[in-house]
N, C-alpha and C positions, 0 to 999 in steps of 0.2 A: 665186637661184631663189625665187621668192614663191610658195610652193606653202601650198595653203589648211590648216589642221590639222584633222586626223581630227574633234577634239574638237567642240562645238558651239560656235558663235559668234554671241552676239544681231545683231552689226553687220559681220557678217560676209555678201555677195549670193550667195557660193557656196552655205554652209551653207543660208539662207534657201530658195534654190531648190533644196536637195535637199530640206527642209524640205515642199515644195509637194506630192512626188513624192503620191499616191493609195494604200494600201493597203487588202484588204478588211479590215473588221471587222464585230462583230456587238453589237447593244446587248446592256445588262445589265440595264437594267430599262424600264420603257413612257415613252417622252418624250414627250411633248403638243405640240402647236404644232411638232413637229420636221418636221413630215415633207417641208418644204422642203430637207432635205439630203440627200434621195434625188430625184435628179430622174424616177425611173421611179414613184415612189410616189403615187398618187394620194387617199390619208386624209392629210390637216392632221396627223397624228401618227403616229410609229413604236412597235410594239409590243414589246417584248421578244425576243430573239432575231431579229430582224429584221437581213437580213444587206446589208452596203453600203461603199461606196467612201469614202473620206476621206483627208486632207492627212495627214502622219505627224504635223505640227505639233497637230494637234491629241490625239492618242493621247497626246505626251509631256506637252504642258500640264494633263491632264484630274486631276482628284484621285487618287491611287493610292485612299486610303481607298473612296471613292464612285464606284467611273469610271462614265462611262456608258456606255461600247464599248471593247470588248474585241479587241486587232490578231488578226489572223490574220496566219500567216505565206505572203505570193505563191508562187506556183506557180515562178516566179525561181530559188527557194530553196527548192525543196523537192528531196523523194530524186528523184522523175523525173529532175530536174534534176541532178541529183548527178552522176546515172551517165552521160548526157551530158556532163557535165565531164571526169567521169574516163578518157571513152571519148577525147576529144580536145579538150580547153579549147581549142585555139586557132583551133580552125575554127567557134568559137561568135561571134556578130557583138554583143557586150557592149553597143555602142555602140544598136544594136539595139533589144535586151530594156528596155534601162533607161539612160538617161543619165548615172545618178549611180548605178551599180551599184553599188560597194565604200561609199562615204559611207552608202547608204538600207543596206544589208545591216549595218552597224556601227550603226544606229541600231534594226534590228529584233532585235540580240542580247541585248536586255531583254526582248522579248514569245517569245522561245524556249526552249520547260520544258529544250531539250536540247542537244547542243552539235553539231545541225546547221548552223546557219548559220555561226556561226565557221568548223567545219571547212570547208567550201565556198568560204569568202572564201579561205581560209590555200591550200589547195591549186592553187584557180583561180589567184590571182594567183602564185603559183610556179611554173605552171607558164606560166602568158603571158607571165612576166617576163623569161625565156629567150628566146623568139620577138623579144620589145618589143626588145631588145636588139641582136641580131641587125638586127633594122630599122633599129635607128638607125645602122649602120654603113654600109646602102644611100640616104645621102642624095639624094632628087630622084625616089625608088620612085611614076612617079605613077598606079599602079596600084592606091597604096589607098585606102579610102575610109574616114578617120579617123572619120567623125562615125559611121558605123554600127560596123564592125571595133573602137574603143575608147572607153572611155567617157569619162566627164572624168576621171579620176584618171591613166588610161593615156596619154590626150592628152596632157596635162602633163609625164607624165615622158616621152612621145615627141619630143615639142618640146625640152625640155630636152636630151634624150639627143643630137637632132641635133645642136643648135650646141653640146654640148660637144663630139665629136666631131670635127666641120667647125676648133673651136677648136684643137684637139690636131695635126690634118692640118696646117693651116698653120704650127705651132709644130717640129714636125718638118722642116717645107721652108723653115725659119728664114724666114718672113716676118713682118710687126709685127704681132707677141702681144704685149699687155699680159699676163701672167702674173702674178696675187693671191696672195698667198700667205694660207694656209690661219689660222683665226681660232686655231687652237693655235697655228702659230709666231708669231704676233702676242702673244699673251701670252704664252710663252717667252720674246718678246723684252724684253718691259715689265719683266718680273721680276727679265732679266739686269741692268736698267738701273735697276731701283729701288735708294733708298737702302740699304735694308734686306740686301738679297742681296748688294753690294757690304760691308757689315760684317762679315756672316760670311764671306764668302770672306777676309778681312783676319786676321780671327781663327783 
């Protein structure tokens, strides 16, 4: 399963494109010559507090010491939002809201004084992860509509979830499974075979 990591990745096109997602933020001090990155702006420069749309990439690249905007945390991720989740996560269309919903929300739990957006990520995906589950046992459902209902993260392990599944079905009805064996008993097995663990069994 080549499934992308949480963490950031310069050469990485997943991260990159969560990278791209838009949130709001608000300068911190008067930029001159900016005001080409508000396309509703019509002054050659942004004033202070002046509130606007931007790449996340650029929020993380920006000098902590000196920044010159300040992320606000989307409306996605706010308590509105919360108690919508809490009301019924799974009838929210993730895919929807944000396409890289869980990636962009782990990238905005540095500009959160509190520990809403963690809790939000932690809860939503626990209790979708039930539902995702369940789905992947209905393979051929083509009732759903993955690109809105989940997002890329969900995607990924829906996909995955099917053909393990599909894999296991046919392993069961004894037809040709290759069956892998797991990367622990792979080195269990190296270790039984090394020189070393053979002396001490000797001794």
């Amino acid at each position: 399963m080549n499934v992308p990591s949480y963490h950031p990745n310069y050469y990485n096109l997943d991260d990159i494109a969560v990278t791209q997602e838009r949130v709001p933020c608000i300068t911190t001090q008067d930029l001159h010559m900016m005001g080409f990155l508000d396309a509703s702006e019509k002054s050659t420069s942004l004033s202070v507090g002046h509130k606007l749309e931007l790449p996340i990439w650029i929020m993380v690249q920006q000098d902590e010491r000196n920044p010159h905007f300040q992320a606000m945390i989307p409306e996605i991720f706010g308590k509105e939002y919360k108690e919508i989740y809490k009301a019924d996560a799974n009838y929210v269309e993730l895919g929807a809201l944000c396409k890289y919903y869980y990636e962009l929300g782990i990238y905005l739990t540095r500009y959160d004084g509190t520990t809403l957006v963690p809790e939000i990520l932690h809860n939503t995906a626990r209790e979708r992860l039930k539902v995702l589950k369940d789905l992947c046992q209905n393979v051929g459902n083509e009732s759903i509509n993955l690109a809105s209902k989940f997002d890329f993260t969900e995607r990924l392990l829906y996909n995955e979830g099917c053909k393990t599944n599909q894999l296991f079905d046919d392993w069961l009805q004894e037809r040709q499974v290759h069956i892998k064996s797991t990367e622990i008993a792979i080195n269990i097995r190296k270790r039984k075979r090394s020189p070393d663990c053979e002396t001490q069994e000797e001794q």
